[in-house]
C-alpha positions in Angstrom: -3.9 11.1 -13.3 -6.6 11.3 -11.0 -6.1 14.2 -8.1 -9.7 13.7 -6.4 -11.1 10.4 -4.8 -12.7 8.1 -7.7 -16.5 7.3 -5.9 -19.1 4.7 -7.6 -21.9 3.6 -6.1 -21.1 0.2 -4.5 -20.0 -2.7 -7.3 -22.5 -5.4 -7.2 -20.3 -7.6 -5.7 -19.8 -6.0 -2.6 -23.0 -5.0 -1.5 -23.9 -5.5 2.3 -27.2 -4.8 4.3 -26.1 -0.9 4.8 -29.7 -1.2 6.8 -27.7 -3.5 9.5 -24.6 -1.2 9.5 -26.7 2.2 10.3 -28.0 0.5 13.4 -24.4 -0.7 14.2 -22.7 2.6 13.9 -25.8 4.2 15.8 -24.8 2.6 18.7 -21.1 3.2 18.1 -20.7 6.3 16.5 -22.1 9.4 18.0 -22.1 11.5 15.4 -24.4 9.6 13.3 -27.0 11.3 11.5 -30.7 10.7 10.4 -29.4 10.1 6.7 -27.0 7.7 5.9 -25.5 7.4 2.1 -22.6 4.5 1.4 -20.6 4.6 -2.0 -17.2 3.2 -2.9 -13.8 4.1 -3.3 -12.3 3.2 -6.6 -8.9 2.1 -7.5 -7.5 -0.2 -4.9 -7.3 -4.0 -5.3 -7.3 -5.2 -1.8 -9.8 -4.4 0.9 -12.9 -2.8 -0.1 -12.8 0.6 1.0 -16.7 2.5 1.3 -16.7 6.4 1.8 -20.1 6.8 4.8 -21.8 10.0 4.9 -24.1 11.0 7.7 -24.7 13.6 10.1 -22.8 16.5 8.5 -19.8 14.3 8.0 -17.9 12.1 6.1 -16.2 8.9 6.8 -14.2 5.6 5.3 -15.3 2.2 6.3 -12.9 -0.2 5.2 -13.6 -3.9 5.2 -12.2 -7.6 4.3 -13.7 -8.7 1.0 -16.3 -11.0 0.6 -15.9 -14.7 -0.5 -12.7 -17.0 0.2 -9.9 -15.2 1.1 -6.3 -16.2 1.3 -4.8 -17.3 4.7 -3.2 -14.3 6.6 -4.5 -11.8 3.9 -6.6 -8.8 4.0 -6.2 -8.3 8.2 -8.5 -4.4 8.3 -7.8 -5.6 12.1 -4.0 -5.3 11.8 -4.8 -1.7 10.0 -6.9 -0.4 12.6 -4.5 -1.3 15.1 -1.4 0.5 13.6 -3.6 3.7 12.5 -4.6 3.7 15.9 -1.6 3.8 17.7 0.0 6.0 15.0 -2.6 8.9 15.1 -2.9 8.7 18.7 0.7 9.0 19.9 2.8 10.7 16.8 2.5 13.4 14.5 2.3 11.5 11.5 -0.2 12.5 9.2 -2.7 9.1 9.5 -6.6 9.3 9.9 -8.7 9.2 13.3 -9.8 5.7 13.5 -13.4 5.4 15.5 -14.8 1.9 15.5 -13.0 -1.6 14.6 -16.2 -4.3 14.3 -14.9 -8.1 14.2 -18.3 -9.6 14.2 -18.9 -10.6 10.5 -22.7 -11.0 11.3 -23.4 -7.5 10.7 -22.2 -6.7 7.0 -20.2 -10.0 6.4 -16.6 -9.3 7.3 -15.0 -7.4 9.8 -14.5 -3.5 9.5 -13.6 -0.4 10.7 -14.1 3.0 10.2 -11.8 6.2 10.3 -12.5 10.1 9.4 -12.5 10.9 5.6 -9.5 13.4 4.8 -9.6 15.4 2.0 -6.6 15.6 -0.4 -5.5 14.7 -3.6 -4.5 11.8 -5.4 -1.8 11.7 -7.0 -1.2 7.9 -8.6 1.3 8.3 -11.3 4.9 9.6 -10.4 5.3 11.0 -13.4 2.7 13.6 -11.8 1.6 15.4 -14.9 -1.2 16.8 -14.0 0.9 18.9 -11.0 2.5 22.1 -12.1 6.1 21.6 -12.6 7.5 23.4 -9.7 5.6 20.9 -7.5 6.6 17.5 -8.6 10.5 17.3 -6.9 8.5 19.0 -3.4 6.1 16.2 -3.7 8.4 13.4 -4.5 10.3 14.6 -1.1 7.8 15.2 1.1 6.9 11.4 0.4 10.0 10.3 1.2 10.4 12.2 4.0 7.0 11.0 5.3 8.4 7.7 4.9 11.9 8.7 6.9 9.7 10.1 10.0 7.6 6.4 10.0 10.9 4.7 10.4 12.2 6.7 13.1 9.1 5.7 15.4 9.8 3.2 17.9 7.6 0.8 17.9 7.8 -0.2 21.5 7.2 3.3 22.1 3.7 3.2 21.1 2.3 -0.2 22.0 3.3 -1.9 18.6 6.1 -4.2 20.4 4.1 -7.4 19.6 2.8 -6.1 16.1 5.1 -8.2 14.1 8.7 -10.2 14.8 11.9 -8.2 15.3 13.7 -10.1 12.9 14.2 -12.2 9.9 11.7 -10.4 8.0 12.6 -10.5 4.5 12.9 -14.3 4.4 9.4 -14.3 6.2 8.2 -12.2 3.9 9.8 -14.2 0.7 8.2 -17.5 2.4 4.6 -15.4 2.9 4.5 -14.2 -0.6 5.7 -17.7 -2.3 3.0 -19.9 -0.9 0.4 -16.6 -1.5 1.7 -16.5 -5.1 0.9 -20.8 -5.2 -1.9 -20.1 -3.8 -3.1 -18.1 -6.6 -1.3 -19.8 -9.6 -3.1 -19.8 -12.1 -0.2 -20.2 -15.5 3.3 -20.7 -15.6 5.7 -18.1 -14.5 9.1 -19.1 -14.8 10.8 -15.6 -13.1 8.5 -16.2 -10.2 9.9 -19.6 -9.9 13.6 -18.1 -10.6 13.1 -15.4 -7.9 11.4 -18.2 -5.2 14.5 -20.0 -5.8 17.2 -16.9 -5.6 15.7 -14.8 -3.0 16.1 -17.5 0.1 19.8 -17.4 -0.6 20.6 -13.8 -1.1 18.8 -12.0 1.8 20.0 -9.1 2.8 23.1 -9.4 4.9 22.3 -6.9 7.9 18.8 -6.8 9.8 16.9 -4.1 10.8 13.9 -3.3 12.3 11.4 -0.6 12.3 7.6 0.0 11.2 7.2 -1.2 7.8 4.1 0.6 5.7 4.6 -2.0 3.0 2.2 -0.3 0.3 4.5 2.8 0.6 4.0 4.5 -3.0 2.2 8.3 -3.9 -1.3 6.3 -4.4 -1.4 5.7 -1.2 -0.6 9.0 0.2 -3.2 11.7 0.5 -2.0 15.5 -0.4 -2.7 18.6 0.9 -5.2 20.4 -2.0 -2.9 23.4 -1.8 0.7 22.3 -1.0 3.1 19.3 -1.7 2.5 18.3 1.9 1.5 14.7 3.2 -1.9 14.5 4.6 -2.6 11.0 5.4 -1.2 7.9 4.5 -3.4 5.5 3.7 -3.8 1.6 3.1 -2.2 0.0 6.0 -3.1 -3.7 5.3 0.4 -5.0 4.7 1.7 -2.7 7.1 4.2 -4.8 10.0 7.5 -4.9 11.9 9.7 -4.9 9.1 13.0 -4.1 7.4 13.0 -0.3 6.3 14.7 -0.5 3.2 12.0 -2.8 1.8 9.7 0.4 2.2 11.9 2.7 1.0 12.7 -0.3 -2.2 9.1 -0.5 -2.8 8.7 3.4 -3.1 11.4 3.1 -5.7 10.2 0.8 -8.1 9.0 3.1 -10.5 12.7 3.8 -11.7 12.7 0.3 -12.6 9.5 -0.4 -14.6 8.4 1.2 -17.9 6.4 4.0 -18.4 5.1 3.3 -21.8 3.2 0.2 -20.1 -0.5 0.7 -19.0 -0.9 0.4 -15.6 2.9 -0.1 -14.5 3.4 3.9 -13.5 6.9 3.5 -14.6 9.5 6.0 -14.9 12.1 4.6 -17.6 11.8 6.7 -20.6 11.1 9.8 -19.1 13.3 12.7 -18.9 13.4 13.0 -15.1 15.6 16.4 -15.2 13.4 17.6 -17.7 10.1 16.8 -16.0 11.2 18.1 -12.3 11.5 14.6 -11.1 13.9 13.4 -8.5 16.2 10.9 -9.6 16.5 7.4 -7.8 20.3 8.6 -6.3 18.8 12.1 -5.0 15.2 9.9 -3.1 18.2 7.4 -1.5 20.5 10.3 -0.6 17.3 12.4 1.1 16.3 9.1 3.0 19.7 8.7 4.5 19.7 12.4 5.5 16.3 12.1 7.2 16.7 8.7 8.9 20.9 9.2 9.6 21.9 6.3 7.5 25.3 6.1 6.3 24.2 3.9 3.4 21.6 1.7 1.8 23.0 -1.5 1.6 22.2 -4.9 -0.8 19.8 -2.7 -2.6 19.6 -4.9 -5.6 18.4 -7.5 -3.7 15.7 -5.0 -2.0 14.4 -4.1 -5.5 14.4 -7.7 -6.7 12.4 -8.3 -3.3 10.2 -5.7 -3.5 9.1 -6.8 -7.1 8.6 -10.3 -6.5 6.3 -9.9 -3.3 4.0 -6.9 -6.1 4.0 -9.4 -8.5 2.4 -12.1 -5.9 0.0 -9.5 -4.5 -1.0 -9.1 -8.1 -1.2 -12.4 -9.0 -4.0 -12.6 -6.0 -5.6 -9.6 -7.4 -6.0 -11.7 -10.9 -7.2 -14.7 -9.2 -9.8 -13.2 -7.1 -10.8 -11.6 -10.3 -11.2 -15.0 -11.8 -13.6 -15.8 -9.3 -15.4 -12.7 -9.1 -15.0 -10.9 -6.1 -12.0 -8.5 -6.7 -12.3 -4.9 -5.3 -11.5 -3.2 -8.6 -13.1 -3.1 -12.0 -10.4 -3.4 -14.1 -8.8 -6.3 -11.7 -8.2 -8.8 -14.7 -6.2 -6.5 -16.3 -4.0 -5.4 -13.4 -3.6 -8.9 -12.3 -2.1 -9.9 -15.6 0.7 -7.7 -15.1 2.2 -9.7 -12.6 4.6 -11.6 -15.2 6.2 -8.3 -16.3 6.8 -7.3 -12.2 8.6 -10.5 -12.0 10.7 -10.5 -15.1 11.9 -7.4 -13.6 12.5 -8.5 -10.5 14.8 -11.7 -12.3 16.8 -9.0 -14.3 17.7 -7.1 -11.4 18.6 -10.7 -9.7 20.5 -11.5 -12.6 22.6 -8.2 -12.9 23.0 -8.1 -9.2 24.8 -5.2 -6.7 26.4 -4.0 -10.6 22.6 -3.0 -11.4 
């Protein structure tokens, strides 16, 4: 488990005249320096993400990536604007964002840039590279991160219009069954099952708040020192959404294996044993934080929450296909998508009994 920001030096395929962007930010960034170095972030599969260091300081560009793109995906603008309006009017621990470029005839694709905030990375909830007095702290200040985003009002702090007030788990199940045919590439009868199931089990009460909807310890930044929440991080997905789909999404490693490469699962390890909060104790410290009296059709969260990774991941392997996915080991990520959907169908199949 990786607790420090994974940098290469920019992956052939997503090269850009860095020339062209100095002269950009030089007019838009006054802190720019006389020396200007770019390398990339390694680890995500979405939007490229570039760390920029000039003039003393460090940044993060983060950018659409190049080639054909799927409708309606990989919106930086839609992050920039949520960051924004986060960092500027709550306490929430998100980044300073500084310049949001939508002219693609300067490095290709829209951008925008933020500070760079140091912290570590913690990927695997297992977290066994943290000391084990740490790992339950960490576990809750997550969630609890996750609580305060879904108390913000979102009319509050100009995000009224950033997504529709309701219905959004059947948008979402739509969204993510044309991305996922989209991006077929083999047969995948669970994904089939769950396009079929979902529609007519959605949950049965509606709720809105600010949904992250990449909500998961790789995409939180921790304090070096403490198990405290220094930014959150990888906004792309982010919307007006249903709450519990965050807080489903968080959970999903109590529901995938952790004897799988690359699923950061939790079944088979001794959570007691290994200072890990149990799925019952993240639930209960979410209903404490946010006043919640219950979490409701949860099943049907989890089997949600599963079926839109599996799409996103099925995306990741076809833009792999062609060539132009943001991480190195893409191919073999993207072929785990059948074993996020099986899960998702058991979970389906066993129901609110699960």
């Amino acid at each position: 488990m990786s607790q420090d920001p994974q940098l290469v030096e920019v992956l052939p395929a997503h090269r850009f005249d860095e020339h062209a962007l100095a002269g950009y930010l030089r007019e838009h960034l006054p802190a720019m320096g006389d020396t200007f170095v770019v390398r990339q972030f390694q680890g995500g599969q979405s939007n490229p993400t570039f760390l920029l260091e000039t003039g003393g300081r460090r940044y993060v560009l983060r950018k659409k990536p190049p080639g054909k793109v799927l409708p309606s995906a990989h919106m930086v603008e839609r992050e920039y604007k949520v960051i924004r309006a986060l960092a500027e009017n709550t306490r929430l621990p998100v980044p300073q964002t500084h310049v949001l470029c939508e002219d693609p005839s300067i490095i290709g694709t829209a951008f925008y840039v933020m500070d760079f905030i140091p912290g570590r990375i913690l990927t695997h909830p297992a977290l066994e590279a943290v000391e084990l007095s740490e790992r339950r702290p960490i576990h809750l200040a997550a969630v609890d991160t996750l609580a305060e985003l879904h108390r913000v009002d979102p009319m509050a702090i100009g995000l009224d219009d950033f997504g529709r007030p309701q219905g959004y788990v059947a948008r979402q199940v739509k969204r993510w069954s044309g991305q996922y045919e989209a991006s077929r590439t083999d047969d995948m009868p669970a994904m089939d099952n769950l396009m079929n199931w979902l529609p007519e089990n959605l949950p049965a009460h509606d709720e809105t708040a600010i949904a992250h909807g990449d909500f998961r310890l790789g995409n939180l930044l921790f304090d070096p020192d403490a198990p405290r929440v220094s930014a959150i991080l990888d906004w792309e997905l982010a919307t007006l959404g249903h709450p519990l789909a965050d807080l489903a999404y968080f959970c999903l490693p109590y529901h995938l294996p952790a004897d799988l490469k690359g699923m950061r699962g939790l079944i088979g390890i001794d959570l007691k044993a290994q200072g890990i909060p149990d799925e019952a104790e993240i639930l209960a410290r979410y209903c404490e934080k946010t006043g919640r009296k219950s979490v409701d059709d949860w099943h049907v969260f989890l089997a949600f929450s599963l079926f839109r990774l599996a799409a996103i991941l099925q995306g990741v392997y076809s833009r792999a296909l062609q060539g132009n996915a943001s991480n190195a080991d893409a191919l073999e990520v993207g072929q785990r998508a059948g074993v996020l959907a099986e899960a998702g169908w058991r979970i389906a199949r066993e129901g609110a009994g699960q």
